[in-house]
C-alpha positions in Angstrom: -18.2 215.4 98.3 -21.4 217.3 98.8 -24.5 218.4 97.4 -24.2 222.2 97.3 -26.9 224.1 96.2 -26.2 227.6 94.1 -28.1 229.9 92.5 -26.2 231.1 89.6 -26.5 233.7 86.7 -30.6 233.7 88.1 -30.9 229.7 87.4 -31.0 227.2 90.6 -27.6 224.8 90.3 -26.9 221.7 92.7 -22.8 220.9 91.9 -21.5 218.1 93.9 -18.2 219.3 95.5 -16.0 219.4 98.2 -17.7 222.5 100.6 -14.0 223.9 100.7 -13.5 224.2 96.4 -13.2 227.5 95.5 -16.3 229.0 93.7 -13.7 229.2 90.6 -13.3 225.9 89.9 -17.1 225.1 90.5 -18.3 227.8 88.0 -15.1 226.9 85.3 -15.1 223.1 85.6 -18.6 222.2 86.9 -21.1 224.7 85.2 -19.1 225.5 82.1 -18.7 229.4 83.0 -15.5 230.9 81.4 -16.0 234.5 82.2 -13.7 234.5 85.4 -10.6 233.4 84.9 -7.8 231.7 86.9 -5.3 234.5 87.1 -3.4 234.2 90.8 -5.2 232.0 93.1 -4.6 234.4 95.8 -7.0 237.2 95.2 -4.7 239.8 94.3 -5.4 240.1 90.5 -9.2 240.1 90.1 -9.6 237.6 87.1 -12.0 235.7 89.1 -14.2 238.7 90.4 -17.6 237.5 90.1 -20.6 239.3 91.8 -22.2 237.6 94.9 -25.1 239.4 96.3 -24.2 242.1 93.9 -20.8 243.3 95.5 -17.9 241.8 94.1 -15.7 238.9 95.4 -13.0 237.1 94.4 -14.2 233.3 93.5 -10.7 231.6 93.2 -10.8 232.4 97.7 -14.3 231.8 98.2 -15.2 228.6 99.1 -18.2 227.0 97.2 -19.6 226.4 101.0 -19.9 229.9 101.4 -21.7 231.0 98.3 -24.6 228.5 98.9 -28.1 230.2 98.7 -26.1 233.5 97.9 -26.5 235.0 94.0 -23.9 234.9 92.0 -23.4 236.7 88.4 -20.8 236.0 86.4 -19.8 237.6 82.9 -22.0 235.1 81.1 -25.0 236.4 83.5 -24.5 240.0 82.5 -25.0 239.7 79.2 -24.7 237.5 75.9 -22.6 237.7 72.7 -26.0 238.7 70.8 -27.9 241.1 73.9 -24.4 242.0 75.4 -24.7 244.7 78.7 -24.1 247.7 78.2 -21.5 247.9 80.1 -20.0 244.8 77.7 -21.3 247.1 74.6 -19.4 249.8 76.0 -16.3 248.3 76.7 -16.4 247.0 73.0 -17.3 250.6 71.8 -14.1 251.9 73.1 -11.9 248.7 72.2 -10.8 248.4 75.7 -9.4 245.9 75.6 -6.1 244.2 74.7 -5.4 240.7 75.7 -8.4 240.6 77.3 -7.5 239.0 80.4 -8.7 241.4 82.9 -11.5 242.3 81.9 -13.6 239.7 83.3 -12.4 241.7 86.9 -12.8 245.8 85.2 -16.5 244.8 84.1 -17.6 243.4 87.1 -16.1 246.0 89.2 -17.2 248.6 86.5 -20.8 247.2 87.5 -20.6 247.3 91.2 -19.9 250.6 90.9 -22.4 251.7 88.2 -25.1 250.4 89.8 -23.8 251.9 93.4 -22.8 255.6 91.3 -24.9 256.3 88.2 -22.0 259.5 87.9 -18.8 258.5 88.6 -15.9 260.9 88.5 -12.3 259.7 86.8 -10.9 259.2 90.5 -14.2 256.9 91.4 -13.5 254.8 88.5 -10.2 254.4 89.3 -10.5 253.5 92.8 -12.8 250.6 91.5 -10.8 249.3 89.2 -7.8 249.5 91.6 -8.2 246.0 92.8 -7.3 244.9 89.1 -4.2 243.7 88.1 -3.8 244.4 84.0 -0.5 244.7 82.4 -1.9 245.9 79.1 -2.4 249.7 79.1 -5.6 250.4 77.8 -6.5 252.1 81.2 -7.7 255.0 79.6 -10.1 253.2 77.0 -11.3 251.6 80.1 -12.4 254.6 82.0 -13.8 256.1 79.0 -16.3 252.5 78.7 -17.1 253.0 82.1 -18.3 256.6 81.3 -20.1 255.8 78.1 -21.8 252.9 80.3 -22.7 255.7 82.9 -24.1 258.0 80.0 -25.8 255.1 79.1 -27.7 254.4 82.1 -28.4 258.2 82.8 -30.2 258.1 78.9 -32.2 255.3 80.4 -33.4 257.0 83.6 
């Protein structure tokens, strides 16, 4: 076991852990986070996508070794049940989702690419949400959040 040192939804964390864990189960078992899920354990679905550094990752792969003195967000980090994101708000808005699953992944990849393209067209959106493995057919609410969010952000600026 070792001391690893993280820095976590903007708060400083020391989890004691093997360095080869996977961030998934640090974040899950150790610090209580349940926004990224468990989906594959290969890093094919994107339940797990967390941001480190602001560009997206897939925790259940990365070792908690490597994210040490990185910044990671999870869902929690973006917002809260009462001061949700507006990306959360907007994905409620449009009721995009079903069983809920994937969303964890099609926020934090609806983020990365927000925040990289204030005015993303319907093939940007779904090339960023490719990566995501959902079953439950609300694509199209889903790219209509990720639009409101964008309008959203362009009302800000």
């Amino acid at each position: 076991m070792a001391r690893i040192s993280l820095k976590v939804n903007g708060k400083s964390r020391v989890v004691e852990a093997d360095a080869n864990t996977p961030l998934l189960y640090v974040l899950r078992g150790n610090l209580a986070l349940h926004g990224p899920r468990f989906g594959c354990g290969l890093g094919q679905c994107g339940a797990c996508t967390v941001l480190v550094d602001g560009n997206t990752a897939r925790s259940c792969m990365l070792p908690v070794s490597a994210a040490q003195n990185k910044s990671i967000t999870t869902l929690e980090g973006l917002g809260s049940v009462a001061h949700p994101h507006l990306i959360q708000t907007a994905f409620i808005e449009e009721q995009a989702a079903q069983c809920g699953y994937c969303m964890n992944g099609m926020v934090m990849n609806a983020k990365v690419l927000l925040d990289k393209n204030a005015k993303p067209t319907d093939d940007d959106i779904k090339t960023a949400l490719h990566p995501i493995l959902c079953r439950c057919g609300t694509h199209l609410r889903v790219i209509r959040a990720i639009k409101r969010a964008a309008a959203s952000l362009q009302a800000r600026a």
